[in-house]
Structure formats: structure tokens, C-alpha cells
C-alpha positions in Angstrom: 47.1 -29.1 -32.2 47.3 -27.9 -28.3 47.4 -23.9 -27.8 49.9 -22.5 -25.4 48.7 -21.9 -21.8 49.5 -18.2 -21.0 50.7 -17.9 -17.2 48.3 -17.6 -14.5 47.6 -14.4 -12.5 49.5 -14.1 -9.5 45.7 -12.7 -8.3 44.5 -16.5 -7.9 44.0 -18.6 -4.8 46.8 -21.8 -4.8 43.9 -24.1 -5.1 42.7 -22.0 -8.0 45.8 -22.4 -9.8 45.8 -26.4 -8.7 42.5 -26.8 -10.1 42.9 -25.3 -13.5 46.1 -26.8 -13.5 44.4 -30.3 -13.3 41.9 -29.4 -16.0 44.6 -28.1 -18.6 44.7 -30.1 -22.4 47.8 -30.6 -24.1 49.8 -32.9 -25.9 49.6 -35.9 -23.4 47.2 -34.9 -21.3 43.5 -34.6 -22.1 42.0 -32.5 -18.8 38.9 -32.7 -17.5 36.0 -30.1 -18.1 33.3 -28.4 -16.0 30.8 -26.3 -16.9 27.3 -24.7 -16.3 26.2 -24.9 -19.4 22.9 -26.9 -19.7 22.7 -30.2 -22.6 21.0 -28.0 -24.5 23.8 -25.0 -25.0 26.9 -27.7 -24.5 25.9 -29.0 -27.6 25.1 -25.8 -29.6 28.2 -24.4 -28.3 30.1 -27.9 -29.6 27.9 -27.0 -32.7 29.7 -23.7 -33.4 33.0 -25.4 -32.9 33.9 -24.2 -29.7 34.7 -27.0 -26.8 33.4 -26.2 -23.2 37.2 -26.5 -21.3 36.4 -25.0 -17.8 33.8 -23.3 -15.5 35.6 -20.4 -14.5 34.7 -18.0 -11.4 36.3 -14.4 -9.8 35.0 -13.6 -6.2 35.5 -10.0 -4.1 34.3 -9.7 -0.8 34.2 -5.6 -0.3 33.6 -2.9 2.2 31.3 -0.4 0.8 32.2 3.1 1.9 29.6 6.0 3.9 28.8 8.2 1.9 25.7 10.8 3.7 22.7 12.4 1.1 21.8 15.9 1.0 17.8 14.6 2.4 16.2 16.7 0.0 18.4 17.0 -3.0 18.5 14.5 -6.2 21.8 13.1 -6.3 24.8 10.3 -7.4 26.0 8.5 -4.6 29.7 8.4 -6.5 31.6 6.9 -3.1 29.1 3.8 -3.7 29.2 3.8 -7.4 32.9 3.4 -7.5 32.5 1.1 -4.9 29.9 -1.4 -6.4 31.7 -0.7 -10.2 35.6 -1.8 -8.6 34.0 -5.0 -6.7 32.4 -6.1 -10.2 35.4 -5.4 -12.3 37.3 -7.1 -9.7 35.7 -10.3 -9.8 35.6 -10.1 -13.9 39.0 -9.7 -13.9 39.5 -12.8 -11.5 37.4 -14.4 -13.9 39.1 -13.9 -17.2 42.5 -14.6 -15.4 41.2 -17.7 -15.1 40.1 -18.5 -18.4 43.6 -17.7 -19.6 44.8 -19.9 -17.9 43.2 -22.3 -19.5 43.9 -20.8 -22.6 40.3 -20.5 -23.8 39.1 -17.6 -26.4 36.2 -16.7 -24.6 33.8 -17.0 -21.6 30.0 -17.5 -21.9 26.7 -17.3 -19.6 28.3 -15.1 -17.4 26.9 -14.5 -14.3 27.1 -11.2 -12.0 25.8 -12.1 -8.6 25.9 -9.9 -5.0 25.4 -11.0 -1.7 25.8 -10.2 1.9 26.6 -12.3 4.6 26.3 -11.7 8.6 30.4 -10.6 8.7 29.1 -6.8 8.9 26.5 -4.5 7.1 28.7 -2.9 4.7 30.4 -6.1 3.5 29.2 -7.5 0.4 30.6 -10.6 -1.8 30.4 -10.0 -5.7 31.2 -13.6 -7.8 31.2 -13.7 -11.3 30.7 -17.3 -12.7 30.8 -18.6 -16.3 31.9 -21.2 -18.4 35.5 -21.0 -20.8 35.1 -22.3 -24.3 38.1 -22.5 -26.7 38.0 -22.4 -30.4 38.5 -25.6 -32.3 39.8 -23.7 -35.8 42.5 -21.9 -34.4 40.6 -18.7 -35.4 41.4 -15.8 -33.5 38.3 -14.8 -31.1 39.9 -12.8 -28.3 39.2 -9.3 -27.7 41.6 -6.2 -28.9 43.7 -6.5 -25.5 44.7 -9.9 -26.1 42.8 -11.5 -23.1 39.7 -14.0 -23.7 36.1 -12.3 -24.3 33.5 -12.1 -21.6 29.5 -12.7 -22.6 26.4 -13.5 -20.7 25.2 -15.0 -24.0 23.4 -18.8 -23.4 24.8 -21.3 -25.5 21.6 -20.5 -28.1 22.2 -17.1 -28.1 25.9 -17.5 -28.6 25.0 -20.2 -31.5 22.8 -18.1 -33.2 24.9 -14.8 -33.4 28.1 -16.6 -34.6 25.6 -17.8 -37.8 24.4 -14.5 -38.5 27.9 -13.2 -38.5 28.7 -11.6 -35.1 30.6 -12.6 -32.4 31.3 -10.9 -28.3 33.9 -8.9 -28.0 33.2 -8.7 -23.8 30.8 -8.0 -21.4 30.0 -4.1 -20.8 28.7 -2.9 -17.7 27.7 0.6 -16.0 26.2 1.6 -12.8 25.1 4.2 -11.1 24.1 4.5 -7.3 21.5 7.4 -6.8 19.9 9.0 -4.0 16.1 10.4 -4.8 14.6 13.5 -2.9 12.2 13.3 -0.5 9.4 15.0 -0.6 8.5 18.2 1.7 5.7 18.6 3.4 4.6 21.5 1.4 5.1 19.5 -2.1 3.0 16.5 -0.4 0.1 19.1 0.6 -0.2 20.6 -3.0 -0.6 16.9 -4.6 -3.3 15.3 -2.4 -5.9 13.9 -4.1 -4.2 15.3 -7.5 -3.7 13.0 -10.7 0.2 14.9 -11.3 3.5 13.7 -12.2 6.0 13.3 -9.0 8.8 15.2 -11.5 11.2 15.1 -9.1 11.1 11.0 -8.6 10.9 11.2 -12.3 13.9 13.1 -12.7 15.7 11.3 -10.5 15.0 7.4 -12.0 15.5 9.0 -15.3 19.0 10.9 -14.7 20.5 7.6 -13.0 19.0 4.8 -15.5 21.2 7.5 -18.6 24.0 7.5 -16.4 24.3 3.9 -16.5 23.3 3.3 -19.5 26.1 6.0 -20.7 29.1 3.9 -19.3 28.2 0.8 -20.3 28.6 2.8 -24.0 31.4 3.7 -22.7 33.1 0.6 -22.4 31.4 -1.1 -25.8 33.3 1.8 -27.4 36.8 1.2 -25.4 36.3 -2.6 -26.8 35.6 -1.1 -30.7 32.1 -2.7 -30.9 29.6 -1.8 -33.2 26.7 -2.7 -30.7 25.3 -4.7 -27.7 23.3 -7.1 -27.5 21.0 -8.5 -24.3 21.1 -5.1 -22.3 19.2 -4.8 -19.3 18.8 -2.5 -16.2 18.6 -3.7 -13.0 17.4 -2.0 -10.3 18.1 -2.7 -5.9 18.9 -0.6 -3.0 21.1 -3.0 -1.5 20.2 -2.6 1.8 20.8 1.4 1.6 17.3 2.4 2.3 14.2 3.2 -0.1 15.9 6.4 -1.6 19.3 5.0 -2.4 18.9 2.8 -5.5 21.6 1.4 -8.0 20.8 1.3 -11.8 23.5 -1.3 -13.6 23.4 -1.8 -16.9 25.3 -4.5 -18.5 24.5 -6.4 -21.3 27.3 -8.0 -24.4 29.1 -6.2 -26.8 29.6 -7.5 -30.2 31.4 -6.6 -33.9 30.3 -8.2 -37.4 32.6 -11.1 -39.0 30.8 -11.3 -42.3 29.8 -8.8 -45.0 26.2 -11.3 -45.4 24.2 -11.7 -42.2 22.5 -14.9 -42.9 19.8 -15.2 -40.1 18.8 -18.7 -39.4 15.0 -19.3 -40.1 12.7 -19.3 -37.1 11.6 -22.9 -37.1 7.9 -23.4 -34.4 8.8 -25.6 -31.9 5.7 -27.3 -29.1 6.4 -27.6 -25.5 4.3 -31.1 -24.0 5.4 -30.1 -20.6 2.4 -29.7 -18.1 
């Protein structure tokens, strides 16, 4: 039975809407699909009885504010860590609008990616890329707002957490852009040829990783999820200098389906590649 298509978001380029348009399913019309997805997870995705229905993708090209450092004080940059959270959640948001327009449950192998081109030094383009599935049992998969989940689960991953009894609920991000110390003179003198903990680069790497990693717990919690799964921190200056570094921390945040958690048996597989 073919699932209403909510509208689109009036956020979406035309040939957006003409594309996903073209690629709807209903009744009469069986659309085409795209998708990033290697054979591999199409099929394991298939095998946990979603259908692939779109590759989906949300763009923002932003100017980053100035923002200037106290030179010898640790500290968050918080004009550039609004800035670099707003550009992400922008191009998520693109995103998802697009997967509902499609009608699908959820998104999977999300992909955050930043770049900068020659337009100006404070430009930067964020895209976020995945690929819509859609539920063949009618079961409800969405998140508690209604709009499809987000993951950057790979087909496997999504495969194997739907058997033990889990499934996404979205993708849960937090950043933080920090500014470290520099050292004075005097602090440099008194270490010289010393084994001694730099405390203050210490401090500083430590405060902005737990501020990250805070807000992305943040939003697992705004989503009702009992944990997340695939966290990692990544760490880049972005072109802001060797003291200025952003910590983001995203990973997938997931809630139990089943009262037994049957975990699928490891089974040893043999790679023949050279």
C-alpha cells in the first residue's frame, strides 16, 4: 500500500523539488531510487525490510563571524561555535526535508562534510549527504517530532542493531570551538629540558572535548534516547590558526524495541584480497 507524501519544504531548490518529485512511488507510479549505499548494505538494509527510496542531501554555504582571543587566556570561541553548530543543523534540516518528501522513515550513512572554496576566507560550505529508506511493514519508525530519523549507521550497522532490538531515533551532534593559551615566556623558561605536564594545553583540550561531548547529550536526551551509539570526536582548526580548534562530537542516538536483545552470533569471515 503507497504512504502519503507529506509536502515539501518551501527551503528546497526547484530542481530539488523536480527531482524528488520524479523519484516519488505511489499507486501508478513506481519511481526511481538512488543511493550511496554500497551492494553490501543495499541488501542488508532490503534484509531488514526497509527499501532504499532516495539519496537525499542539504547544503549551506556560511560566513563564519570574527570573533578575537584573549592571547593568553583558555577560552570558547562561542561566535564560531554557534556559527559552525547553525551551518550543520542547517544542512540536516535541508536533508530531512528532503527525505519527507519522499515519505521515507528514516535516513542512513549520513555524512557531515566542510569545505572551503576560493569565494572568501571566512566562507565555508557544510553538505550533509545520506541515503532515505522507507519501511516495508507500515511500522512506525519516525522520531517523537514526527519527521524521518537521521543515522550515520552503514547498512551493517543499521542491520545488526534492528536484530538486537534497537533502532535510531536521529543523529546527535555537539561542538565546541576553543581557543588554547599560549605559553609565556616565563612558563616556557621553567619547562626546558623538564619531563612536566603542559596543564594548561591539557586543560584546555580537556574542557572543550566535555563541552561537546555535553551537547551532543543534550540532544540524545531532547530525542528521549536511552543511548548513542558510534560516537566520535573530531578534531580541525579550520583554517583559524594552531590555537583555535573545534571539537564535534556526533555520533547516533538510539531507544530499545524489544524486552530480549537477541545478538546475532559473530560468525569469522577470510578476506583473499591482496
Amino acid at each position: 500500500m503507497s504512504q502519503p507524501v507529506p509536502p515539501q519544504g518551501n527551503d528546497l531548490p526547484v530542481h530539488a523539488r523536480e527531482r524528488l518529485a520524479a523519484m516519488r512511488t505511489d499507486q501508478t507510479h513506481s519511481g526511481l531510487f538512488t543511493s550511496d549505499l554500497s551492494i553490501n548494505e543495499f541488501l542488508l538494509v532490503r534484509e531488514a525490510g526497509f527499501d532504499p527510496i532516495g539519496l537525499v542531501i542539504g547544503s549551506s554555504i556560511y560566513h563564519i563571524g570574527y570573533q578575537q582571543a584573549n592571547w593568553s587566556q583558555n577560552q570558547e570561541m562561542g561566535v564560531l561555535t554557534q556559527a559552525m553548530y547553525h551551518a550543520r543543523e542547517l544542512a540536516m534540516t535541508r536533508m530531512e526535508e528532503e527525505s519527507n518528501a519522499l515519505g521515507a522513515d528514516g535516513i542512513v550513512g549520513v555524512r557531515l562534510e566542510v569545505t572551503r572554496h576560493e569565494w572568501g576566507e571566512a566562507l565555508a560550505e557544510f553538505v550533509a549527504i545520506g541515503t532515505a529508506i522507507r519501511s516495508r511493514s507500515g511500522q512506525h519508525f519516525r522520531n517523537k517530532h514526527g519527521m524521518p530519523f537521521t543515522s550515520d549507521l552503514s547498512g551493517q550497522d543499521f542491520w545488526t542493531l534492528l536484530r538486537a532490538g534497537y533502532r535510531p531515533v536521529g543523529m546527535v551532534m555537539g561542538n565546541c570551538v576553543y581557543h588554547v593559551a599560549h605559553q609565556g615566556m616565563g612558563q616556557w623558561f621553567k619547562q626546558v629540558g623538564r619531563n612536566v605536564e603542559m596543564t594548561n594545553y591539557t586543560q584546555a583540550l580537556y574542557d572543550a572535548r566535555e563541552l561537546a561531548m555535553e551537547r551532543m547529550q543534550v540532544e540524545a536526551v531532547s530525542l528521549a534516547a536511552q543511548g548513542v551509539v558510534g560516537a566520535q570526536i573530531v578534531e580541525r582548526s579550520h583554517g583559524w590558526g594552531s590555537h583555535v580548534i573545534e571539537f564535534f562530537a556526533v555520533g547516533t542516538a538510539v531507544v530499545s524495541i524489544s524486552d530480549d536483545h537477541q545478538v546475532p552470533a559473530p560468525t569469522l569471515s577470510l578476506l583473499l584480497n591482496d
